[in-house]
C-alpha positions in Angstrom: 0.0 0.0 0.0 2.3 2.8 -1.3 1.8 6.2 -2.9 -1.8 6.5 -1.3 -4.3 8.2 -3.5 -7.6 8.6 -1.5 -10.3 10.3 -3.4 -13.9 11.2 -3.3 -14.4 11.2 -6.7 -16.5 8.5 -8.2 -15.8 7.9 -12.0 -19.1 6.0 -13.1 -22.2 7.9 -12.4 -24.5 5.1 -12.5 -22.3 3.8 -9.0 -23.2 7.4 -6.9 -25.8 5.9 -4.2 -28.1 8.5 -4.2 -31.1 9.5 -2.9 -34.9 9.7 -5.0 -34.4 13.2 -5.0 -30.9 14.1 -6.6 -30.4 14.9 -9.9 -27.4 12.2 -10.4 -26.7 8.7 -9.5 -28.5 5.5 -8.7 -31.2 6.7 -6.7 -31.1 3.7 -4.3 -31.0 5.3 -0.9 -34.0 5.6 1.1 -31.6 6.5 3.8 -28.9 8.5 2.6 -26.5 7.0 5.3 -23.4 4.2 5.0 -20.5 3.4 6.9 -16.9 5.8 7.0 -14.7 4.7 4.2 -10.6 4.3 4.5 -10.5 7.4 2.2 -12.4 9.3 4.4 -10.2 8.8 7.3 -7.0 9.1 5.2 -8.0 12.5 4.7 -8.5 13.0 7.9 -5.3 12.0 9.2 -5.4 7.8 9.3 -2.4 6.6 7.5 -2.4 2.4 6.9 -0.4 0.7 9.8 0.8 3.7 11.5 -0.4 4.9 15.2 -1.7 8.4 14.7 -3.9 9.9 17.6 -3.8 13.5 17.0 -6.8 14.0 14.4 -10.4 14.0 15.1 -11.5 10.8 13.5 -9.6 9.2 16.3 -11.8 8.0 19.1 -9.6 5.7 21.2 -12.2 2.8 20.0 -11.9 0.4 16.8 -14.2 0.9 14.3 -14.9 -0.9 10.9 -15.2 1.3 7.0 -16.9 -0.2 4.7 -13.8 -0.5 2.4 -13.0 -3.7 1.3 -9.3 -4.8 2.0 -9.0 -8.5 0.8 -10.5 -12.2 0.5 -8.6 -15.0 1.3 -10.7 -18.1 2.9 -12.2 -14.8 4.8 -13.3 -11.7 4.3 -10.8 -8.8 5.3 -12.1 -5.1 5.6 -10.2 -2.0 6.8 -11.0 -0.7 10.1 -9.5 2.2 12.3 -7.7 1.0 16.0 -8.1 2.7 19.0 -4.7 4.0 18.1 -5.7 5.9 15.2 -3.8 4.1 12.3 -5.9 2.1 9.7 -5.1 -1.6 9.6 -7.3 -4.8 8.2 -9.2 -7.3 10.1 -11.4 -10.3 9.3 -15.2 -9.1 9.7 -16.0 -11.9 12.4 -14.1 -9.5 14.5 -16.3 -7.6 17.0 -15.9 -3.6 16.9 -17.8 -0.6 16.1 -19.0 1.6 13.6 -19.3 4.9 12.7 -21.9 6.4 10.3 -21.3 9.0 7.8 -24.3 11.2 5.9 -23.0 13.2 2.9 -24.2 16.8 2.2 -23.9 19.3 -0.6 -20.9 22.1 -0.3 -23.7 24.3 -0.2 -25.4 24.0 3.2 -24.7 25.2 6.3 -24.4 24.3 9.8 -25.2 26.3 12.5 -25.1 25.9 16.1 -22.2 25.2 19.0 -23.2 21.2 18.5 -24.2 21.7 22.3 -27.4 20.0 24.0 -28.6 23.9 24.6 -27.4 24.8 20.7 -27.3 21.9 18.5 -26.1 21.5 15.5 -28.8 23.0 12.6 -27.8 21.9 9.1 -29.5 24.9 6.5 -30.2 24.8 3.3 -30.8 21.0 2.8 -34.6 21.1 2.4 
C-alpha cells in the first residue's frame, strides 16, 4: 500500500448511491446514510499501519469502514484501532462503527453542537 491516492471522486455515475431526490446517481437510498470509508479517514489524518492519535476521527475505540481490503478463505475489511492508524481485520471481529451522511458544499451548519445549541444543518430542504 504505497503512494496512497484517497479520493472522493467517483468515476461512473451510475455507481453514486443516491437518494430519489438528486439529480445524479442510482437513486437507491431511502436512507442517505453508509459506513466511514478508508479514504475518508485518510483525509483525515489515518495513514495504513501507523499509530496516529492526534486528528479528530480518532476516538480511542476500533471501528470498521466499509472499504473492502481483501478475501482470502475470509473476508478482510479495513477498520481504524483505537490507536488511530488504519489496519485490516477479518469481519468476524467484534468492533464498532461509525456512520457517515453526505451533504452538498452548499449547506450550512449552524449551532455550537451543544445539548442547549445543536447542530442546525441549513439549506438541505
Amino acid at each position: 500500500m504505497t503512494h496512497k491516492q484517497p479520493t472522493f471522486e467517483c468515476s461512473n455515475s451510475s455507481d453514486l448511491y443516491t437518494t430519489g431526490g438528486s439529480d445524479k446517481g442510482n437513486f437507491a437510498l431511502k436512507y442517505p446514510i453508509g459506513l466511514i470509508t478508508a479514504d475518508e479517514i485518510a483525509y483525515a489524518g489515518g495513514v495504513y499501519g501507523v499509530v496516529n492519535s492526534n486528528y479528530y476521527l480518532n476516538t480511542g475505540i476500533s471501528y470498521w469502514t466499509m472499504t473492502p481490503y481483501n478475501f482470502s478463505n475470509y473476508a478482510y475489511v479495513l477498520l481504524t484501532y483505537s490507536s488511530g492508524g488504519i489496519g485490516s481485520n477479518k469481519v468476524d471481529s467484534t468492533l464498532g462503527v461509525r456512520p457517515v451522511i453526505n451533504l452538498k458544499a452548499d449547506v450550512q451548519l449552524v449551532g455550537s453542537g451543544t445539548t442547549s445549541d445543536p447542530y442546525v444543518v441549513v439549506g438541505a430542504e
